[in-house]
Backbone bond lengths (Angstrom), bond angles and torsions (degrees), N, CA, C in turn:
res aa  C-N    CA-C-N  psi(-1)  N-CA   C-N-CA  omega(-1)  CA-C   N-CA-C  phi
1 X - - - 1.453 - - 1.527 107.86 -
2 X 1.263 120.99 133.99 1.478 114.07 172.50 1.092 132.35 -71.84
3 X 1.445 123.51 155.61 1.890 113.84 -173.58 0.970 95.41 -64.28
4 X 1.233 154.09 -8.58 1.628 118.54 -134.24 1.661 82.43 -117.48
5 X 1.363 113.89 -34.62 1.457 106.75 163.22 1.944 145.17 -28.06
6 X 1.434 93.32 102.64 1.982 87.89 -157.42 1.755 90.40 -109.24
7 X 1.030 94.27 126.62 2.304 105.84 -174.45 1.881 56.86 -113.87
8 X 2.500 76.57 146.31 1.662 104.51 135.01 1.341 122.86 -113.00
9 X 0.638 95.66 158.52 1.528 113.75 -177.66 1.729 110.29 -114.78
10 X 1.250 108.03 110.22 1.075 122.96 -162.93 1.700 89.29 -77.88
11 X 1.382 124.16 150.36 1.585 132.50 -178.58 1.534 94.45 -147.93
12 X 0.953 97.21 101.50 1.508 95.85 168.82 1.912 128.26 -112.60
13 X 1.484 89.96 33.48 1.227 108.68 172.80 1.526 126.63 69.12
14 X 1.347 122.04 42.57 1.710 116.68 -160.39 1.652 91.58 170.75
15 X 0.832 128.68 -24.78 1.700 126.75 -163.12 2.027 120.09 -141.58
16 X 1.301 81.05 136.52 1.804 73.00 163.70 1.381 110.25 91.64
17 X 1.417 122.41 122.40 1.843 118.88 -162.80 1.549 99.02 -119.92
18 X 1.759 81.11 73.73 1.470 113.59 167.80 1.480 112.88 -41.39
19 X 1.431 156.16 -55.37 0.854 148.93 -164.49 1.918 114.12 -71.66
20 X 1.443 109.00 -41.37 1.092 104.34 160.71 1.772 142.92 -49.84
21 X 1.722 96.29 -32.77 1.382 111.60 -176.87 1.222 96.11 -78.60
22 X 1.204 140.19 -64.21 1.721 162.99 160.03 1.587 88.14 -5.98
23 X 1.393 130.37 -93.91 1.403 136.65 148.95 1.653 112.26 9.39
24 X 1.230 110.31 -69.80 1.809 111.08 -160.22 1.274 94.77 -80.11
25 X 1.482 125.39 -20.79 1.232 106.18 -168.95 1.595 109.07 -92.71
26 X 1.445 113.10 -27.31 1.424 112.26 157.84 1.550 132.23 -36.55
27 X 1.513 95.27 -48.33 1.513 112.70 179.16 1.209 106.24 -67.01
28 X 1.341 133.45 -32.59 1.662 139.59 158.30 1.752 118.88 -46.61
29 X 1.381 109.40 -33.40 1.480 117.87 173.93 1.345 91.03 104.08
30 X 1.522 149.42 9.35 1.201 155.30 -179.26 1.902 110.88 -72.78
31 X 0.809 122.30 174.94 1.561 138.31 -178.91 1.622 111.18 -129.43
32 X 0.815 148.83 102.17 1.569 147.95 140.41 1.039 133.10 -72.57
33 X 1.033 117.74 167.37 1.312 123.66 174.25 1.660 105.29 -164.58
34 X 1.467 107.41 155.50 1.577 110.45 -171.14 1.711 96.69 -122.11
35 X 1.772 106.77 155.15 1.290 109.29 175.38 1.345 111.57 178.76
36 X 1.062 105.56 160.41 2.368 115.77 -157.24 1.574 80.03 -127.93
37 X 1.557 139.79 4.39 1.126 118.34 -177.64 1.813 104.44 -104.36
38 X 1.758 89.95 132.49 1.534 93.29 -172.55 1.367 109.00 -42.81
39 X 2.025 102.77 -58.30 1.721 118.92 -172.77 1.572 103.25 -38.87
40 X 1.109 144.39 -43.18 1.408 147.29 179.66 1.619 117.48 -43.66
41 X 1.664 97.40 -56.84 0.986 116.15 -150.33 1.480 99.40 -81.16
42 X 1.581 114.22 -21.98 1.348 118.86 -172.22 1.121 114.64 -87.83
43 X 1.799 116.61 -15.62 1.742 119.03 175.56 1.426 107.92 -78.97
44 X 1.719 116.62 -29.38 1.646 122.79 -151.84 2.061 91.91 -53.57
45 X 1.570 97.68 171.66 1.019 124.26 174.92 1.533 121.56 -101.41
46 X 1.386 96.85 -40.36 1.554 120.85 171.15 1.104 115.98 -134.58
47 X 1.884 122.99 155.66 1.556 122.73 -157.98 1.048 93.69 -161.39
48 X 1.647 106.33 126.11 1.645 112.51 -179.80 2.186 82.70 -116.10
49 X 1.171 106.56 148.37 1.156 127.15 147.69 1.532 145.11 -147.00
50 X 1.872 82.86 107.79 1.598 88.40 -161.06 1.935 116.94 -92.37
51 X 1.035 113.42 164.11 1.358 127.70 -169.98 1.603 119.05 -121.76
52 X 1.174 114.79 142.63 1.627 103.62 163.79 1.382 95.30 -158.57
53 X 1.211 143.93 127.82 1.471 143.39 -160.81 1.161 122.96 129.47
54 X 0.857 123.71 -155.52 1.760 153.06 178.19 1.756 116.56 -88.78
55 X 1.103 122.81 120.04 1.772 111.55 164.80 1.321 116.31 -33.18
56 X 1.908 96.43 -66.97 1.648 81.17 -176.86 1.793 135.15 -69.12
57 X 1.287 110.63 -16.12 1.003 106.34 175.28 1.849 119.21 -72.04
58 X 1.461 100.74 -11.93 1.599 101.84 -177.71 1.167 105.38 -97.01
59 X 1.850 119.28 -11.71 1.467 95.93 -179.12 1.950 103.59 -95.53
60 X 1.402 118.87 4.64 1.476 141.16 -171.92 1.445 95.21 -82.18
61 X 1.405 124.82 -48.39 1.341 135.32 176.60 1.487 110.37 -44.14
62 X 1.699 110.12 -70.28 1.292 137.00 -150.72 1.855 99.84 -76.52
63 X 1.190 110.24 -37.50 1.392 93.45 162.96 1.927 120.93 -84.54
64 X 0.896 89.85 -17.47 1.894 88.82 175.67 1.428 100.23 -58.46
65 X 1.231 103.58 -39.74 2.015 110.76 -165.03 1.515 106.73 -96.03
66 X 1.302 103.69 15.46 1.746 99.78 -169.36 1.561 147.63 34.73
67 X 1.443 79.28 33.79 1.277 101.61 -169.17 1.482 115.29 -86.66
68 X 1.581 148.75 -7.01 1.050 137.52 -170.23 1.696 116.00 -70.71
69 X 1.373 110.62 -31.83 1.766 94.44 174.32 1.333 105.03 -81.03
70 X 1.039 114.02 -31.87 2.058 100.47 -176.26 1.721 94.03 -61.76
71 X 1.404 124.69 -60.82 1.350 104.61 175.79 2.079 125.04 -39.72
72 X 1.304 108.51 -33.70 1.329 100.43 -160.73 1.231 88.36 -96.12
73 X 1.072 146.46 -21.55 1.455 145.77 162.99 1.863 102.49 -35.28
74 X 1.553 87.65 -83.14 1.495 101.48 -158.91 1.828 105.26 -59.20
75 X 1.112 113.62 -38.19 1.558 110.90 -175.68 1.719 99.82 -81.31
76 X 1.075 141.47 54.34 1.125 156.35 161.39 1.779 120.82 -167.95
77 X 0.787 105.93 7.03 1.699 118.95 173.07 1.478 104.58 -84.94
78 X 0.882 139.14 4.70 1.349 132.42 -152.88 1.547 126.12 57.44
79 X 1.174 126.10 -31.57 1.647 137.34 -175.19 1.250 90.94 -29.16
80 X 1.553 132.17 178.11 1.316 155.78 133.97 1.250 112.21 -39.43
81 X 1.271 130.54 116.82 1.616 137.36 -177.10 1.052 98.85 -127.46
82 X 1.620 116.21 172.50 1.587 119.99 146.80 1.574 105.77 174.36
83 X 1.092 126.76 109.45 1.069 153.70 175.39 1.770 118.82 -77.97
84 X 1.438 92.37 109.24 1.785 85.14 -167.47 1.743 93.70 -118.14
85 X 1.320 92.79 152.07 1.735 111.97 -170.23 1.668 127.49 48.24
86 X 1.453 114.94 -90.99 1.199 119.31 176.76 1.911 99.60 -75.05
87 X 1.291 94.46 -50.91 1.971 106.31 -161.71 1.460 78.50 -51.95
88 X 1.265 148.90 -51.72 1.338 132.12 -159.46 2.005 113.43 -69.82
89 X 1.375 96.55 -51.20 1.403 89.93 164.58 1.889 137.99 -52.31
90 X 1.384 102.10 -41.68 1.380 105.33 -170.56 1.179 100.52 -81.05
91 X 1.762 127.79 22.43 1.414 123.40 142.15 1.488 141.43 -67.10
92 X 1.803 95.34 -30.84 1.213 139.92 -174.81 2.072 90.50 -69.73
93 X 1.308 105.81 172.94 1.715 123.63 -140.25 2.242 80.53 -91.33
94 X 1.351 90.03 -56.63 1.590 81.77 -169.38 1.522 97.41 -156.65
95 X 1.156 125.72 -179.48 1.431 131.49 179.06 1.383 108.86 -132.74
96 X 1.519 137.55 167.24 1.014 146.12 108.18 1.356 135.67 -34.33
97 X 0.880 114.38 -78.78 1.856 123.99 169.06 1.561 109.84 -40.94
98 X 1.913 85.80 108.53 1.963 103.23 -173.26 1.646 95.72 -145.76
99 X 1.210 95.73 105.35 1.447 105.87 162.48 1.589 125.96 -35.15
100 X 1.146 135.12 102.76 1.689 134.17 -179.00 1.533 124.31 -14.04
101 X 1.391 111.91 -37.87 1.517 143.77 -175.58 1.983 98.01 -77.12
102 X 1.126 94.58 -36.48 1.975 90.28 172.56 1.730 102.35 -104.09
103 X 1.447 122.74 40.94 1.507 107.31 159.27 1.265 128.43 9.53
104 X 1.326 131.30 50.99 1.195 133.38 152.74 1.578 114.56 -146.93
105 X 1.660 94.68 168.89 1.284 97.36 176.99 1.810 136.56 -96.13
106 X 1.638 104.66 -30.40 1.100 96.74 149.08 1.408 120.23 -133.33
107 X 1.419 111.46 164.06 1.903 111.17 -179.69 1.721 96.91 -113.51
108 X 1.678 84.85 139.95 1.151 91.51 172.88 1.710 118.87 -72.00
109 X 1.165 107.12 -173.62 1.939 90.99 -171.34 1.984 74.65 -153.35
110 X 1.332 111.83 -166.14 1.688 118.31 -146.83 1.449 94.28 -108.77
111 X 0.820 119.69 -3.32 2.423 129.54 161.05 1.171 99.37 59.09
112 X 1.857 113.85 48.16 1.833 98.95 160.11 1.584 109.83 -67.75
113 X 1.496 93.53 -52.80 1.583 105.01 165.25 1.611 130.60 -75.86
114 X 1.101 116.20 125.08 1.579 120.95 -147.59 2.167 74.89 -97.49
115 X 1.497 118.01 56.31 1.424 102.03 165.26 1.420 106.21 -140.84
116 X 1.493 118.54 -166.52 1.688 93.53 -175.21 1.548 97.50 -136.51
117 X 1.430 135.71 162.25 1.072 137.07 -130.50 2.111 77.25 -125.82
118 X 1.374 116.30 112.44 1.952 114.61 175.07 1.901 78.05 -119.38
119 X 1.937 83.16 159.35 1.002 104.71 148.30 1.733 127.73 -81.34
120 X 1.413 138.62 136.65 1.150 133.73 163.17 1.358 117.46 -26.77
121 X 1.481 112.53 113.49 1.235 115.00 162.13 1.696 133.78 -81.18
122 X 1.460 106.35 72.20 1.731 96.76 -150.12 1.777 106.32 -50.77
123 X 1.529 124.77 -27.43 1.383 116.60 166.64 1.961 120.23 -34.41
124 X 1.227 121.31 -35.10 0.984 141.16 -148.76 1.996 109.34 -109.66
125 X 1.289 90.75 -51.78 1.846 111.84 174.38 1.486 114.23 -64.42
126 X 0.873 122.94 64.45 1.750 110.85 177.69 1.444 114.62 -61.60
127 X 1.545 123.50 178.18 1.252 120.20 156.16 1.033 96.14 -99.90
128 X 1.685 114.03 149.84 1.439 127.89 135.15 1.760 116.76 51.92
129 X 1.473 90.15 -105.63 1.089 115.15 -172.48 1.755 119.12 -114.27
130 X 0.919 105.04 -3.18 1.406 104.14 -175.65 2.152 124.85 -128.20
131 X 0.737 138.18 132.29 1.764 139.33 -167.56 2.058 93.85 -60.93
132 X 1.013 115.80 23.86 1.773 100.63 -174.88 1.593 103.01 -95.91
133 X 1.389 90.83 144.20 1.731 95.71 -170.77 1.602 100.35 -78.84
134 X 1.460 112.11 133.78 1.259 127.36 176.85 1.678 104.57 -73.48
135 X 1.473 106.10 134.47 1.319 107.90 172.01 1.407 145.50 -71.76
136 X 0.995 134.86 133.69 1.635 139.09 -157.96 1.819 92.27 -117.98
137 X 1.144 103.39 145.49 1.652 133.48 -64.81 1.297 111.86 -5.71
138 X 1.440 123.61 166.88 1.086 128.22 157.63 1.593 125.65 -117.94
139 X 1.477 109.78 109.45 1.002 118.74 -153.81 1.442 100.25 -117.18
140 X 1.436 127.38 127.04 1.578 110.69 145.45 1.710 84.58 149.65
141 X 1.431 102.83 -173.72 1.624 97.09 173.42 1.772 139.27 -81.89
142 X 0.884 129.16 146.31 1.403 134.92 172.02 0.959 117.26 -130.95
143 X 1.431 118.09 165.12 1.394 128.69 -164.10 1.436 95.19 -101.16
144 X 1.474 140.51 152.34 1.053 159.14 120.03 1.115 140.22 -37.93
145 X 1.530 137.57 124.48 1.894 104.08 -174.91 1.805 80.36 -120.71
146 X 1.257 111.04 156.50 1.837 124.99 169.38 1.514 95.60 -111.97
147 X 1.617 105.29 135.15 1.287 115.82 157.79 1.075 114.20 -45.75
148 X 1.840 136.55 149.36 1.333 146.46 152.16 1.220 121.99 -9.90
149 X 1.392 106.16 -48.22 1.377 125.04 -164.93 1.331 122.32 -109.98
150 X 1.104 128.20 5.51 1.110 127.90 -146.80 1.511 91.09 -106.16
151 X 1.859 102.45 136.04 1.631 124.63 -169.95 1.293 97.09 -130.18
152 X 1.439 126.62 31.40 1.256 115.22 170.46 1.587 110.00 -74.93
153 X 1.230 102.11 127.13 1.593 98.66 167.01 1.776 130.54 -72.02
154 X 0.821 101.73 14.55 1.705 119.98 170.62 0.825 96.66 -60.37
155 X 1.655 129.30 -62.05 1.255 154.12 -152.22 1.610 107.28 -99.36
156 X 1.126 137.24 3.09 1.182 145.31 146.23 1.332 124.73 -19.95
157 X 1.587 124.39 97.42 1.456 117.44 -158.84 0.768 110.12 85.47
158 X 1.513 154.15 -24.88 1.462 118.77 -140.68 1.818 82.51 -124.90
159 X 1.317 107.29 148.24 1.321 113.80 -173.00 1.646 111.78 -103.70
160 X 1.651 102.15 150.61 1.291 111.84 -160.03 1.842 101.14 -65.37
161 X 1.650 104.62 161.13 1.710 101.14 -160.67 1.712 125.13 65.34
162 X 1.294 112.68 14.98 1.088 130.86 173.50 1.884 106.41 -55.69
163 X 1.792 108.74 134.99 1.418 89.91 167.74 1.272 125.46 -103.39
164 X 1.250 132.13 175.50 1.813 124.29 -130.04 1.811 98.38 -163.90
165 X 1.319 119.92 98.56 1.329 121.94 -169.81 1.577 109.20 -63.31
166 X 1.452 126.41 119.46 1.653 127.69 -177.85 1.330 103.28 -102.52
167 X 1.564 127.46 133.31 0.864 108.04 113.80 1.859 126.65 -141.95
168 X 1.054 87.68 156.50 2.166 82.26 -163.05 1.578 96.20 175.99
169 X 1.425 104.65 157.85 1.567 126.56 175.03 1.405 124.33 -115.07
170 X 1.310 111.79 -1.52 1.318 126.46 169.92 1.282 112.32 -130.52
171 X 1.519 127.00 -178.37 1.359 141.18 -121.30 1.456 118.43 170.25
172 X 1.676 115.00 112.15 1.293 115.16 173.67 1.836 98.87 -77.57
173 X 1.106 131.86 139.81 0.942 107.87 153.90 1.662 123.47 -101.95
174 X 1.414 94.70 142.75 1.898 113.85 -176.85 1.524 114.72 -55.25
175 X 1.025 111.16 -52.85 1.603 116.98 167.97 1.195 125.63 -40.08
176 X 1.600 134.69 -43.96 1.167 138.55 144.08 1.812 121.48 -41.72
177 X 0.970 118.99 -33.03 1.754 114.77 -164.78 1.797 99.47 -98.12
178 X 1.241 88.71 140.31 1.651 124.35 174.62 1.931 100.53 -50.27
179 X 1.891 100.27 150.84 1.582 98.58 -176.69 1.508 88.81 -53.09
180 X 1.749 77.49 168.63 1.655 94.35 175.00 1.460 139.13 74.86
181 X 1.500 102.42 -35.57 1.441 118.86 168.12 1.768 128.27 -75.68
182 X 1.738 93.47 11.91 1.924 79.08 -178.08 1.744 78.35 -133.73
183 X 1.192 117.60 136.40 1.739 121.97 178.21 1.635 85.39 -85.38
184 X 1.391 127.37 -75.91 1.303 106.69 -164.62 1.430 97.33 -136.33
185 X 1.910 120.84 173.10 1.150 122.74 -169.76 1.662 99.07 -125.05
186 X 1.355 118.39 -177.20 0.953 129.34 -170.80 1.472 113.24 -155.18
187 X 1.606 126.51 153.33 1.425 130.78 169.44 1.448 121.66 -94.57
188 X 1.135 173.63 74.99 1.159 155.22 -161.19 1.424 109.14 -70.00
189 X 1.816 98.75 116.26 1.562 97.18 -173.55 1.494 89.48 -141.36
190 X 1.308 104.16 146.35 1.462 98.68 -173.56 1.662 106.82 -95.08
């Protein structure tokens, strides 16, 4: 990656183990910088938004900080995006997953992705070949598949069926989103 390269890192105060990413990307030869200010977020070139939490609590964040059009701006501008864990979901239309303390059932999320964010239903998820209930969370490795076509450089090097460390209890699902909108998919198999 080149030095001259500066990612933001969206911080929206509640999510995301900002110092670690900050870290890997150093070790990349990259530049960061972190920020809750929309104006920031709307000049950057590149935009990581990371998550660790709850939907609703990240989409509770993102309006305190006024941040949802600079997010839907920039993750639809074409720029370099990438949304990891939660930051990737609360792109998605709405979720399931609502903390008891927010009495409801679903939260809306910022509708780049016109899909909706469920928890795994292991009743529903079989493996393969066999009636065994798949485990919730789902933790451990999986394989990846890349579209045919796909020239995302994310994926640069890395070969298709690649394995991909999970862990999480919910799920955008791919089937719902428009071409183009899913870089790669995944199976949850325990």
């Amino acid at each position: 990656m080149p030095s001259n390269t500066k990612i933001c890192i969206i911080d929206y105060q509640g999510g995301g183990n900002l110092f670690s990413l900050e870290n890997s990307f150093t070790h990349l030869g990259a530049s960061t910088y972190r920020t809750s200010d929309p104006d920031e977020i709307n000049k950057a070139d590149k935009v990581i938004f990371p998550g660790v939490g709850s939907f609703a609590n990240a989409m509770s964040q993102i309006h305190k900080f006024n941040l949802a059009d600079s997010i839907i701006q920039k993750a639809t501008s074409g720029v370099p995006f990438m949304g990891i864990c939660v930051g990737m979901q609360v792109l998605c239309a709405s979720s399931s997953e609502s903390p008891i303390e927010h009495d409801i059932e679903i939260v809306d999320g910022l509708n780049v992705f016109e899909t909706h964010v469920r928890k795994f239903d292991f009743l529903k998820i079989r493996q393969a070949e066999t009636e065994e209930k798949i485990k919730i969370p789902h933790m451990g490795w999986n394989q990846v598949t890349l579209p045919d076509n796909s020239k995302n450089p994310l994926f640069k090097d890395i070969e298709n069926s690649s394995d991909f460390y999970f862990v999480h209890s919910y799920r955008a699902h791919a089937k719902d989103l428009k071409n183009n909108q899913s870089i790669v998919t995944g199976k949850h198999i325990s």
